[in-house]
SEMI-315092 format. One record per residue (C-alpha): residue number from 1; x, y, z. Coordinates in Angstrom, 2 decimals. Each point is the difference from the previous one (the first is absolute). Example, Ala and Ser with C-alpha at 12.3 -4.5 7.8 and 13.67 -1.06 7.14 Angstrom:
# SEMI-315092
<1,<12.30,-4.50,7.80>>
<2,<1.37,3.44,-0.66>>
# end
This chain:
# SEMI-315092
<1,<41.56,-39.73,42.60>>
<2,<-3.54,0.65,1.51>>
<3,<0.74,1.91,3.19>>
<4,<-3.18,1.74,-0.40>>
<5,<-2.55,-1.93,1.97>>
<6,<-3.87,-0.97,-2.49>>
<7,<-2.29,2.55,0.98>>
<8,<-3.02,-1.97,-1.55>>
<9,<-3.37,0.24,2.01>>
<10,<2.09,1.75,2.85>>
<11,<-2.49,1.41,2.51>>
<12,<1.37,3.39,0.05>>
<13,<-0.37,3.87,1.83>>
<14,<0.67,2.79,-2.23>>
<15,<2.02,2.82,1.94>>
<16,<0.11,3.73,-1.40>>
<17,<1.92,2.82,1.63>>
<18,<-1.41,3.17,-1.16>>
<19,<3.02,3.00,0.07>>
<20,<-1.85,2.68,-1.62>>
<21,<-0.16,-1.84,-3.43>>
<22,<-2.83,1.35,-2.40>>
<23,<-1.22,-2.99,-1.17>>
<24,<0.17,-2.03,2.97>>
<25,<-3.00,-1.91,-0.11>>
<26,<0.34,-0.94,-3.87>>
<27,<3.51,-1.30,0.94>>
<28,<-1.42,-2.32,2.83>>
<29,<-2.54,-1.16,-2.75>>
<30,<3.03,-0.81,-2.43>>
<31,<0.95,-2.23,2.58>>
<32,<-3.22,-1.77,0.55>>
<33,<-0.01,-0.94,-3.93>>
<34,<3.74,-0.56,-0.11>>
<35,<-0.89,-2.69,2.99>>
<36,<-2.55,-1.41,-1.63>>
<37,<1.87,-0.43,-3.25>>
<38,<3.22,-1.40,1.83>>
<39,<-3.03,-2.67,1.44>>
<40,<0.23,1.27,3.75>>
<41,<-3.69,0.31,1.78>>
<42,<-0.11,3.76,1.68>>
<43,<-1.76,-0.59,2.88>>
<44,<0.30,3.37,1.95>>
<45,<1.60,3.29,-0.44>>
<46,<1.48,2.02,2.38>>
<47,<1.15,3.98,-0.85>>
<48,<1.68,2.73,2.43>>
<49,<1.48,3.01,-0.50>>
<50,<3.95,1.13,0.94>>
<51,<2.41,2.48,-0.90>>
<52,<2.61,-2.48,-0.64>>
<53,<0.48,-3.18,0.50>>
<54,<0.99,-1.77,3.08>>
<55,<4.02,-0.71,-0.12>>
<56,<-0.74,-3.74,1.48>>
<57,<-3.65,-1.00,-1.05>>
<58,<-0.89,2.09,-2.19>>
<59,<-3.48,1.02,1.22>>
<60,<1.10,0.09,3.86>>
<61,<-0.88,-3.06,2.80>>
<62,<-3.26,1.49,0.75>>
<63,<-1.73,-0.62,-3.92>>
<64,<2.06,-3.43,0.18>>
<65,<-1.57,-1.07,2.76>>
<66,<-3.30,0.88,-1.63>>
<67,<0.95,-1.54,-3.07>>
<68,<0.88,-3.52,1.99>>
<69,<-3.47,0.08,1.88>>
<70,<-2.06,0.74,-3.21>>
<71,<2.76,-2.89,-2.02>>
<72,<-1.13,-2.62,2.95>>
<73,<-4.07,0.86,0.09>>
<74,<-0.13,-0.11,-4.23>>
<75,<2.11,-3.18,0.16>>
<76,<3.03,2.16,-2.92>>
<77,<3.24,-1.91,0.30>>
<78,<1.77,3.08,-2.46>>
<79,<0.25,3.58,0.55>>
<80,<0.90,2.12,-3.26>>
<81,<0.50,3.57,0.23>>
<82,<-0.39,2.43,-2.93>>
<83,<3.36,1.74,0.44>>
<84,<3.22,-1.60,-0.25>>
<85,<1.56,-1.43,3.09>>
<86,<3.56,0.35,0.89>>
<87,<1.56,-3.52,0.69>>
<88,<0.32,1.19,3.50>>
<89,<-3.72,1.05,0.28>>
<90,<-1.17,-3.04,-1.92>>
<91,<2.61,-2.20,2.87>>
<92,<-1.57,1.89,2.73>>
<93,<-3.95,-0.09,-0.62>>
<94,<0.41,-4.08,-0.90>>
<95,<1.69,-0.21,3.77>>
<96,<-2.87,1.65,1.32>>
<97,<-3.10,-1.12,-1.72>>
<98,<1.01,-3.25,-0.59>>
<99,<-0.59,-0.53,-3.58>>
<100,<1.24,0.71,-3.49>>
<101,<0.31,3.48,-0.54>>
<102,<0.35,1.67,-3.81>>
<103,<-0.19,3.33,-2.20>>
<104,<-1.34,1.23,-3.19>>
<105,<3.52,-0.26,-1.49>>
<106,<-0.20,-4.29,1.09>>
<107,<-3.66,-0.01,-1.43>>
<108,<0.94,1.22,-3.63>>
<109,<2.73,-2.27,-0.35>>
<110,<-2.18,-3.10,1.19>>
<111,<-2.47,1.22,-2.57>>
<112,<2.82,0.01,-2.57>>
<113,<1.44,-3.48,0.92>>
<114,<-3.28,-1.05,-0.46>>
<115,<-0.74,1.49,-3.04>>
<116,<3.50,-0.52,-2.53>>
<117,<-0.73,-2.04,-2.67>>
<118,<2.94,0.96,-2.28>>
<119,<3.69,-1.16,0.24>>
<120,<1.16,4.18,0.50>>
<121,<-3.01,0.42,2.59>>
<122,<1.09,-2.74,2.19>>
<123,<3.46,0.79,-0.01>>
<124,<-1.05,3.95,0.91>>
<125,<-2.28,-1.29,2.94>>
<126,<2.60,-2.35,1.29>>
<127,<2.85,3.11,-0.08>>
<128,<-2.64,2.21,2.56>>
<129,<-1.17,-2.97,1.73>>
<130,<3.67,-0.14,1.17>>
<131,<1.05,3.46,0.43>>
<132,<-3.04,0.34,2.41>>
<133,<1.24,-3.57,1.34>>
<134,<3.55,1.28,0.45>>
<135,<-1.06,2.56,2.97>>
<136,<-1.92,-1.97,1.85>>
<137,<2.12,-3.60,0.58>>
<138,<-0.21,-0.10,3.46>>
<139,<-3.61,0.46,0.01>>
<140,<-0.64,-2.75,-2.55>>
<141,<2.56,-2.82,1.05>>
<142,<-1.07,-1.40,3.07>>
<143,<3.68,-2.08,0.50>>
<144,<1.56,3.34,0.16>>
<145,<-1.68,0.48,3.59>>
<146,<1.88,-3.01,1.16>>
<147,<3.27,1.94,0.16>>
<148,<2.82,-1.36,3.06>>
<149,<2.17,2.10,1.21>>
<150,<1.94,1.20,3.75>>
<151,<2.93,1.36,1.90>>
<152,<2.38,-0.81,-2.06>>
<153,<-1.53,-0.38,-3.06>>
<154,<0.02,2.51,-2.98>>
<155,<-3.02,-1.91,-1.66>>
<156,<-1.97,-2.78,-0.79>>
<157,<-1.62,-2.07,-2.71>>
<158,<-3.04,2.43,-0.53>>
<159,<2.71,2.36,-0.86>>
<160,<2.07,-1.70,-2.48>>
<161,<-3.63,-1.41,-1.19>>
<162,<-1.42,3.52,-0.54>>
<163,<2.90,1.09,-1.88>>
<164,<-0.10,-3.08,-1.70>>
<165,<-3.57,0.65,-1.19>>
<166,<0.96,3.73,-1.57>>
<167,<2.62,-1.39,-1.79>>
<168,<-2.55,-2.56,-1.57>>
<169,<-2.29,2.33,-0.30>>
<170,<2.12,2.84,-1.87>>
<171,<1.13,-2.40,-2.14>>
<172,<-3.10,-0.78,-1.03>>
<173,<-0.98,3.19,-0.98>>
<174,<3.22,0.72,-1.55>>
<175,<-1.14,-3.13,-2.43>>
<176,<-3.56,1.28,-0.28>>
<177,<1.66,3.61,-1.22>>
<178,<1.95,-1.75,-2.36>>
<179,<-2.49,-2.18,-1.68>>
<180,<-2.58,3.39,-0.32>>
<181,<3.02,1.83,-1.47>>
<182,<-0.13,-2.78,-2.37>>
<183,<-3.99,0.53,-1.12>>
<184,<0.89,4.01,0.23>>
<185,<2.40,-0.30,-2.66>>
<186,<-2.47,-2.39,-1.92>>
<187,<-3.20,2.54,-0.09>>
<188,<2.61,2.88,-0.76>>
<189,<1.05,-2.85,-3.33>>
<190,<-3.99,0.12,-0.88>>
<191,<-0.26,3.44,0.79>>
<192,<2.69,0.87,-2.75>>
<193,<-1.38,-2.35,-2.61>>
<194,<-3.80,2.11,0.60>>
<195,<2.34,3.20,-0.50>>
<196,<1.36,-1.64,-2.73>>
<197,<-3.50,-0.70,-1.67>>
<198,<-0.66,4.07,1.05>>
<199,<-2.68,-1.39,2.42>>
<200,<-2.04,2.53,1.70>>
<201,<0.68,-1.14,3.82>>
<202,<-3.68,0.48,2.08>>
<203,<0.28,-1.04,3.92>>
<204,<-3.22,-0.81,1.93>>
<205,<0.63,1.34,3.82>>
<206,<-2.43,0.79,2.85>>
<207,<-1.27,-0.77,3.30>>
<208,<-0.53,-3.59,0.80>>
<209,<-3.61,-0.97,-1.25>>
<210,<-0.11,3.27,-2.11>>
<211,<-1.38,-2.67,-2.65>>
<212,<3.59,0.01,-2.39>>
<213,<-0.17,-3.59,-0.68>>
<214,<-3.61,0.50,-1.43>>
<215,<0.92,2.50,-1.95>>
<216,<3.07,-1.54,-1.41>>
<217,<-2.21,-2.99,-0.93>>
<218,<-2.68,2.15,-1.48>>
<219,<2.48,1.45,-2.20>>
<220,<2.13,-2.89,-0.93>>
<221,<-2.95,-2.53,-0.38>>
<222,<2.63,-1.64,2.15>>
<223,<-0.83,-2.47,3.61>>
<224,<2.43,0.99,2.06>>
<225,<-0.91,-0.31,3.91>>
<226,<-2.58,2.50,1.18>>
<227,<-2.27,-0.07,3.40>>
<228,<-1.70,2.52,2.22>>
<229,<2.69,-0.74,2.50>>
<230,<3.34,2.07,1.33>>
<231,<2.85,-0.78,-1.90>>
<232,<-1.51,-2.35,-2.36>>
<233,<3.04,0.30,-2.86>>
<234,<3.65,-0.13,1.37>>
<235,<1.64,-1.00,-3.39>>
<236,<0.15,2.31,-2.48>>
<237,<-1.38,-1.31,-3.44>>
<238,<0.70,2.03,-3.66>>
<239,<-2.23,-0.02,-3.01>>
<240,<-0.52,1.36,-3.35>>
<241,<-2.44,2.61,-0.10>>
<242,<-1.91,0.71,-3.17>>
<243,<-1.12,3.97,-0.53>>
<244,<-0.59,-0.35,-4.18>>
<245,<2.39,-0.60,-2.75>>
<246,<0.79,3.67,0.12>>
<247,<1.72,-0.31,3.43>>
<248,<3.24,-1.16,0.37>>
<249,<1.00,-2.89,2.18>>
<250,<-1.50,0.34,3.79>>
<251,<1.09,-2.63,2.96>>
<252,<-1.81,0.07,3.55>>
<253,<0.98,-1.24,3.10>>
<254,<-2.20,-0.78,2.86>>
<255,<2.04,0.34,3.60>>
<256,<-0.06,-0.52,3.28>>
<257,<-3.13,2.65,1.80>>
<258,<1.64,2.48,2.21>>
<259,<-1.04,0.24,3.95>>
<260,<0.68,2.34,3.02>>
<261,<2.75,-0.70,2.22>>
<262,<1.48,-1.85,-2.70>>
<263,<3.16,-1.87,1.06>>
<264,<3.11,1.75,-0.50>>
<265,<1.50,-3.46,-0.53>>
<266,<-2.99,-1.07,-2.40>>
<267,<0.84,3.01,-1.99>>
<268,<3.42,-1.21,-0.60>>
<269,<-0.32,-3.42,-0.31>>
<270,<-2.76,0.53,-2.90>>
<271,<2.33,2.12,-1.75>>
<272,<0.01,-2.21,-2.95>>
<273,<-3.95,0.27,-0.40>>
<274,<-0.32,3.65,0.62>>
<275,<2.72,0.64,-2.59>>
<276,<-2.92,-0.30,-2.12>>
<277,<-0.94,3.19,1.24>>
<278,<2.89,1.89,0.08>>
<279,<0.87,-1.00,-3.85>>
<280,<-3.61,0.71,-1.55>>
<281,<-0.89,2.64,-2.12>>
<282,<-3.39,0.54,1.65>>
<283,<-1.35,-1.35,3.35>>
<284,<-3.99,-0.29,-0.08>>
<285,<-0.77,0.60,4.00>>
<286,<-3.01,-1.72,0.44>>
<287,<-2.23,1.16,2.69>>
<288,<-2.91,-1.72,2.16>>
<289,<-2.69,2.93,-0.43>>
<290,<-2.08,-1.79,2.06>>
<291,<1.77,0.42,3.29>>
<292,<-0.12,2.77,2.16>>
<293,<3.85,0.07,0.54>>
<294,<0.80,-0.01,-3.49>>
<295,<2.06,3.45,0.62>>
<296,<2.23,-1.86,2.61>>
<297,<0.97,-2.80,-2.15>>
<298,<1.00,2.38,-2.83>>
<299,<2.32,1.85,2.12>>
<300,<0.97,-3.89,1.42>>
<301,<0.71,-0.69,-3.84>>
<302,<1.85,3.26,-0.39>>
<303,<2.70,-0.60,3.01>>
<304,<0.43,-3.06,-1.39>>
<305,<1.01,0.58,-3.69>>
<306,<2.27,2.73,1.64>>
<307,<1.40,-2.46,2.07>>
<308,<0.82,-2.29,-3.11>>
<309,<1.12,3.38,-1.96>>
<310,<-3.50,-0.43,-2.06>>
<311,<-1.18,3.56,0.85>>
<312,<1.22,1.61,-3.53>>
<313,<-2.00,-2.61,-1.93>>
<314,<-3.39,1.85,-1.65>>
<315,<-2.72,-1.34,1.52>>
<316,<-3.97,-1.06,-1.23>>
<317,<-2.25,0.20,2.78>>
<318,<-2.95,-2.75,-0.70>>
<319,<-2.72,0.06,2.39>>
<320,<-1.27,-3.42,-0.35>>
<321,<-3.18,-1.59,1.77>>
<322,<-2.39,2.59,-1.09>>
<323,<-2.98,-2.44,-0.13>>
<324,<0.52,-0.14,3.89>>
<325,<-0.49,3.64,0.47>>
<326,<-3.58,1.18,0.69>>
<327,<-2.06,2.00,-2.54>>
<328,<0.99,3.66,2.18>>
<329,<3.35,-0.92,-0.58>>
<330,<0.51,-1.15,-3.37>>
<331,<2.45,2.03,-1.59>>
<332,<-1.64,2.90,-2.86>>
<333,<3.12,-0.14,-2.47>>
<334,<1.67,-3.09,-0.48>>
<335,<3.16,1.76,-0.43>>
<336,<1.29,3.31,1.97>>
<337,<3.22,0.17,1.74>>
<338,<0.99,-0.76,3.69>>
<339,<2.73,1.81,2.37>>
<340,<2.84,-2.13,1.22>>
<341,<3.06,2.11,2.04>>
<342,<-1.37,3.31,-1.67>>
<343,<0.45,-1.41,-3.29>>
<344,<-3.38,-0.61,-2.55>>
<345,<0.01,-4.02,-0.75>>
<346,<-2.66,-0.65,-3.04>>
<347,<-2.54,-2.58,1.27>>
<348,<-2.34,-2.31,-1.71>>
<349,<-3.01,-1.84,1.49>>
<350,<-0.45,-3.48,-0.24>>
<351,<-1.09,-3.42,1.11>>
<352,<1.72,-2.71,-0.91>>
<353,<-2.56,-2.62,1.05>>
<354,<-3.00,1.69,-1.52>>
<355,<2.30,0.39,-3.03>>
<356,<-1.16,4.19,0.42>>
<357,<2.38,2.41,-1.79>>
<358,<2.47,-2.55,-1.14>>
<359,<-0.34,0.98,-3.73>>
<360,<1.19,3.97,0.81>>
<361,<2.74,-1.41,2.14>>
<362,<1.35,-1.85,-3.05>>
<363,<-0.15,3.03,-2.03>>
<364,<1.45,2.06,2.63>>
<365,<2.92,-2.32,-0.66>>
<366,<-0.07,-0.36,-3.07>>
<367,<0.54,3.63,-0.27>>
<368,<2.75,-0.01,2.99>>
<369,<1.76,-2.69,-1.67>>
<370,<0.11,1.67,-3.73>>
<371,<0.46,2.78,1.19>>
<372,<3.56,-0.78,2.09>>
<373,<1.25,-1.88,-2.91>>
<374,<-0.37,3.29,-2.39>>
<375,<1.88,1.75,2.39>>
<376,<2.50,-2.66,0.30>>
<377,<0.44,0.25,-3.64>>
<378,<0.55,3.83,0.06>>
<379,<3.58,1.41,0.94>>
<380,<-1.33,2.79,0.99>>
<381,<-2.78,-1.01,2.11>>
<382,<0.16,0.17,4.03>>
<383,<-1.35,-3.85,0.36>>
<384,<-1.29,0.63,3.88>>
<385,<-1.77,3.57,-1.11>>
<386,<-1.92,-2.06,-3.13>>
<387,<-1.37,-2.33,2.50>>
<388,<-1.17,2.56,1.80>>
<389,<-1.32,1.67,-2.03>>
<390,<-2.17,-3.08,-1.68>>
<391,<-0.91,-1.12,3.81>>
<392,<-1.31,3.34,0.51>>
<393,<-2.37,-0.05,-2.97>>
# end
């Protein structure tokens, strides 16, 4: 089902609605490059401030009006706002302006239909796709307006057709649920047979673009999918990952990059993938050191693995994309430690296209990796203090 209209080349306004937020002008920027990757043309921007938001449009008839006037002189036919849109609001500000109206929350899942290349990532698109779908029927079927009805008369066909449409629809995702059940119980099969083989489990997370798929590549020798572009690697891929013949057996995963304002119903629906991350041994966050905000997207990172129950999962902070830092800012040790919720997170330095302190990451491993299977092997060791205590060295 493709409810969701193409957004390709879509002349388009970019609305932000500022309530206090810290970061409100990086957020409006995400948007601009989320656009742009989703193929929509920004043509105009327009930003105001409230307390909270308007219980009908949203941003009140007065900035709607503007919004129309400034839509009709740049020639946009699509307004998307960076906040999600109650179906309501969404309803309401497409009566009034006149043209398609979306959210963030529509834009990420566009970028993900467009983006799925695996059987599991299709199937985890397609379950969000419709649970955003499933709110918003009347706004998307256009036979549903064309409802009959009088004195006398306890309905119409619009009504028996709208309930006939959320039947379809649940079922649907009650089939899509089943068949990622299915995969679930098939990565949790390989995930036993790497526990089996006493595989050390490493998870790649971070913020979209953070430069994870680079990495993984650079570490793997490996050609998995990797561009200077949001959400350029939806499917998660697993490799080998050689650290010497003194380390035991080490497995990464590359997954999905992490975003703001994730959706709630992304989060679920890519349960399967970021299972990755709740079952590894070690999670390296990668970081873009080269933008401004990269404090915000760690704490982005950091409500999501809580979210997913990933928070207890020792962490290795890589700031990658050194090379893109300028000389004032390049960092004097290449390893020191970083402070994430009051708690000391070892960090390395890196760049993963410049192939810059790659070979102490692998030793850092190395050691992490050896080190978990001694204690492992002890009885008597405390497995989570061991790790510490060899992250912290």
């Amino acid at each position: 089902m493709n409810a969701i209209p193409s957004t390709t080349n879509t002349p388009t306004i970019l609305v932000g609605v500022d309530f206090g937020d810290s970061d409100f002008d990086g957020s409006l920027d995400e948007l601009a490059l989320l656009a742009e990757t989703a193929g929509m043309v920004a043509v105009g921007r327009v930003t105001c401030k409230r307390r909270a938001p308007d219980a009908a449009l949203f941003i009140g008839s007065g900035k709607a009006d503007e919004i129309k006037l400034l839509a009709a002189q740049l020639g946009a036919s699509e307004v998307l706002f960076d906040q999600s849109l109650s179906p309501g609001q969404q309803r309401n500000l497409e009566r009034h302006l006149g043209m398609p109206v979306n959210d963030r929350t529509f834009l990420i899942l566009e970028i993900f239909a467009q983006r799925a290349r695996s059987h599991e990532g299709k199937l985890q698109v397609e379950l969000a796709r419709l649970q955003y779908l499933s709110t918003r029927l009347v706004r998307r079927w256009s036979h549903l307006e064309r409802q009959s009805g009088g004195i006398g008369m306890r309905g119409g066909p619009g009504e028996a057709q709208i309930e006939l449409d959320r039947r379809m629809i649940g079922e649907t995702i009650k089939r899509t649920k089943e068949r990622l059940n299915k995969v679930k119980r098939q990565r949790q099969t390989q995930r036993r047979q790497r526990e089996r083989r006493h595989a050390f489990n490493i998870s790649l997370i971070g913020y979209t673009n953070a430069g994870k798929s680079t990495l993984f590549n650079a570490l793997v020798k490996a050609r998995a999918y990797a561009a200077d572009q949001l959400f350029a690697t939806l499917d998660t891929t697993t490799r080998h990952l050689y650290l010497g013949d003194s380390a035991r057996s080490v497995s990464i995963s590359d997954t999905v990059g992490f975003i703001r304002d994730l959706p709630h119903s992304l989060i679920d629906a890519f349960q399967a993938t970021l299972q990755e991350a709740i079952d590894a041994d070690l999670l390296l966050h990668v970081v873009d050191a080269a933008n401004p905000a990269f404090a915000e997207q760690i704490a982005q990172v950091q409500q999501v693995l809580k979210e997913i129950g990933a928070d207890g999962v020792p962490q290795l902070l890589i700031f990658n994309k050194i090379d893109a830092l300028p000389p004032e800012h390049q960092p004097i040790h290449m390893e020191d430690t970083f402070e994430i919720d009051s708690v000391q997170v070892p960090r390395l330095f890196a760049s993963a296209k410049a192939s810059i302190g790659l070979a102490a990451l692998r030793e850092k491993l190395a050691g992490i990796a050896v080190g978990a299977a001694a204690s492992a092997a002890s009885p008597d060791a405390e497995s989570p203090s061991s790790l510490d205590l060899e992250l912290d060295k």
